[in-house]
C-alpha positions as CSV (number, residue, x, y, z in Angstrom):
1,X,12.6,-14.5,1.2
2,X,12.4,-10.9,2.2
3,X,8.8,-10.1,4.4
4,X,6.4,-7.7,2.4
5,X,6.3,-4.3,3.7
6,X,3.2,-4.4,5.3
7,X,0.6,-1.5,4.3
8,X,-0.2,1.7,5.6
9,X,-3.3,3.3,5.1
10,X,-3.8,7.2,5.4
11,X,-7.1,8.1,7.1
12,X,-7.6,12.2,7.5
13,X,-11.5,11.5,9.1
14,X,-13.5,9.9,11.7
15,X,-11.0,6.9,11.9
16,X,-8.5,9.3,13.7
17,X,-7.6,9.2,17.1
18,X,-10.5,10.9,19.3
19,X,-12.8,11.0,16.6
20,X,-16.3,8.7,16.0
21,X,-14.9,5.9,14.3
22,X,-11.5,5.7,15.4
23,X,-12.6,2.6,17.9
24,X,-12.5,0.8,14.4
25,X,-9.0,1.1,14.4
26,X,-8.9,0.0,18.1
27,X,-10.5,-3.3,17.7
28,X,-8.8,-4.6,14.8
29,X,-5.8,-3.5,16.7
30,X,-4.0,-1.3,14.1
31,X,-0.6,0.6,15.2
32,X,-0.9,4.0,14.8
33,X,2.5,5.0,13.1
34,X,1.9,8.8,13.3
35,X,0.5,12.0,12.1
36,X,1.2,12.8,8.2
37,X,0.2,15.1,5.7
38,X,-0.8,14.6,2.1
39,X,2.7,14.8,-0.2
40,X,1.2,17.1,-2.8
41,X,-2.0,19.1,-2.4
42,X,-5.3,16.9,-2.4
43,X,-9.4,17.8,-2.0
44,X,-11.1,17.1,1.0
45,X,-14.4,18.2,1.3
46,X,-17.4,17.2,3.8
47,X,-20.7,15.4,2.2
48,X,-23.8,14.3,3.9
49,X,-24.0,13.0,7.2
50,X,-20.6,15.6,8.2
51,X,-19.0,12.6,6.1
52,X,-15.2,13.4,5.0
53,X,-14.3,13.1,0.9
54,X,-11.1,13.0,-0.1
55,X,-11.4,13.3,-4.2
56,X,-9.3,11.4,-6.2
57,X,-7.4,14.0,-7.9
58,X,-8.3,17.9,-7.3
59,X,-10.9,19.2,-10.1
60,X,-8.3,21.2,-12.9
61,X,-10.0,24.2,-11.4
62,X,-8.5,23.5,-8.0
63,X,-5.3,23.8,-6.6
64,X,-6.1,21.6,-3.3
65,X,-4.8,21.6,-0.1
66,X,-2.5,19.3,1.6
67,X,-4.4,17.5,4.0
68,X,-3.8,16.5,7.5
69,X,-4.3,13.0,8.9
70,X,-2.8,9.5,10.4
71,X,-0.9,6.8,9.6
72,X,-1.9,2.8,10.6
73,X,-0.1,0.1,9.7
74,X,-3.6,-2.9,9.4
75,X,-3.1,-6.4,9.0
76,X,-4.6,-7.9,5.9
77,X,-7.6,-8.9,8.3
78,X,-7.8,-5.3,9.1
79,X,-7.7,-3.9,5.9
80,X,-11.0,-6.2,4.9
81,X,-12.6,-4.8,8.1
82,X,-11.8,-1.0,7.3
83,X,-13.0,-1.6,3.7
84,X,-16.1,-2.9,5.1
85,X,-16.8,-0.3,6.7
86,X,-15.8,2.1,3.9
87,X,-18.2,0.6,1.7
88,X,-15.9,-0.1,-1.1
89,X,-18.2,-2.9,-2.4
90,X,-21.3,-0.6,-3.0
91,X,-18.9,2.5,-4.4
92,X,-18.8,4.4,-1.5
93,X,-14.9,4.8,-1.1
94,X,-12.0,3.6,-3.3
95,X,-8.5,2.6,-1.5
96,X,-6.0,3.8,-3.3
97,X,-2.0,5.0,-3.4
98,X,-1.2,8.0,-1.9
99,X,2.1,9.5,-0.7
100,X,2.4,11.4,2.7
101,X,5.1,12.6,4.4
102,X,5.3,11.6,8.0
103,X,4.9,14.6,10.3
104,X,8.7,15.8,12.2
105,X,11.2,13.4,10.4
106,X,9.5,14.1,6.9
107,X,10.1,10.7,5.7
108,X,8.0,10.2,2.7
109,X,5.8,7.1,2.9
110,X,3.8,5.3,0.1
111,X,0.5,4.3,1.6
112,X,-2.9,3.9,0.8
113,X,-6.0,5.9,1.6
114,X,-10.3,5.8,1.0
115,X,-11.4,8.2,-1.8
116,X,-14.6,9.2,-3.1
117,X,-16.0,7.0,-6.0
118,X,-14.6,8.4,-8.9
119,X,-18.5,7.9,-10.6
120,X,-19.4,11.0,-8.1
121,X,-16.5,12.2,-6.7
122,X,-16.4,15.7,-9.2
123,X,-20.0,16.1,-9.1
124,X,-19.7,16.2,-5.3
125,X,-16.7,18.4,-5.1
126,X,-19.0,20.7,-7.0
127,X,-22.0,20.4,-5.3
128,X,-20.1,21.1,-1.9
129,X,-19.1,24.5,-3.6
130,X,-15.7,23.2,-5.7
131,X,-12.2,25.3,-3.9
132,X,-14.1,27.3,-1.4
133,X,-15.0,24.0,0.6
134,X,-12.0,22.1,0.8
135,X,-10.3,22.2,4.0
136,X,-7.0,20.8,4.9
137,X,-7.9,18.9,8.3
138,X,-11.4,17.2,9.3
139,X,-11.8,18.8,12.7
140,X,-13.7,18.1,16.3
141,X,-16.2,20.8,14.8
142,X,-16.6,19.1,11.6
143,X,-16.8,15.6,13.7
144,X,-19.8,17.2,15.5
145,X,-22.4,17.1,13.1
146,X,-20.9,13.2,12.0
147,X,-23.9,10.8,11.9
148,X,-22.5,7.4,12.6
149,X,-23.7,4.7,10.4
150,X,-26.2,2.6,12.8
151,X,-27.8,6.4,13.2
152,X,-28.7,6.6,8.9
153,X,-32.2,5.2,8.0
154,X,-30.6,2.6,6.3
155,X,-27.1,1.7,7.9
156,X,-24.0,1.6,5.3
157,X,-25.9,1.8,2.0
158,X,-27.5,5.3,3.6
159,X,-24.4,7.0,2.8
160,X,-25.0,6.2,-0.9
161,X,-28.2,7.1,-1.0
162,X,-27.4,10.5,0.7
163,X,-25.0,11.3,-1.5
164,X,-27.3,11.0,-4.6
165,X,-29.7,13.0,-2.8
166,X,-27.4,15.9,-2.1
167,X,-26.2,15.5,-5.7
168,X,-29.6,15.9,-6.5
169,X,-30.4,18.9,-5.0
170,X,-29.4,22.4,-5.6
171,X,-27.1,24.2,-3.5
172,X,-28.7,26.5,-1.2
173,X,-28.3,30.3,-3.0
């Protein structure tokens, strides 16, 4: 019986090397398998807490950017620990498909990656100011103003509740 392709997860935020939450990755001992980029053009904005969004599918009014990021290749133990701590069981992230091309031998690799909740991920590419705030790479800068989870009032489900907040509010004019 031919062995399952193990998967590949895409992660273009604080999980990459040098960054906050990258130690993660470390302790549930996940190769790195290299840098990649998005296949087509994707939205990445930032949210509360300097937190990356990658949106499901640009807005029709966007043409998105391709976005930089990392390959890992988790173990299924892994891959429960990571969506842990992405909150997929309060509707913080989605894993789903993506295809990105790995960086120098362009090979093209099916893997999976955490998106913004589809229930807010439009109204938060909005609220963040739609095209004119997606970027292409979550940099050191951005990583700066990151406020790890045991920082937020209320740990994990914070993020949610940030993000209803800023929702909430009006941009600044």
């Amino acid at each position: 019986m031919a062995e399952a392709t193990p998967t590949r997860v895409f992660v273009y935020g604080t999980l990459k090397r040098g960054f906050p939450n990258h130690p993660l990755l470390v302790a549930c001992a996940c190769p790195f398998v290299g840098a990649a980029s998005t296949a087509a053009p994707a939205s990445l904005v930032i949210g509360p807490y300097s937190v990356p969004f990658l949106l499901p599918t640009p807005s029709s009014s966007s043409s998105g950017r391709v976005v930089s990021g990392e390959l890992y290749a988790p173990s299924p133990a892994a891959l429960a620990e990571l969506d842990a701590f992405e909150g997929t069981h309060i509707g913080a992230y989605e894993r789903r498909p993506i295809t990105v091309v790995a960086d120098g031998s362009g090979e093209v690799v099916e893997a999976e990656a955490y998106f913004a909740h589809p229930s807010y991920a439009e109204a938060l590419w909005r609220r963040c100011g739609g095209e004119a705030a997606e970027i292409g790479e979550y940099t050191a800068e951005h990583a700066a103003s990151y406020v790890p989870i045991n920082e937020r009032a209320t740990g994990a489900a914070g993020l949610m509740e940030a993000i209803h907040r800023f929702l909430a509010t009006a941009p600044d004019s």
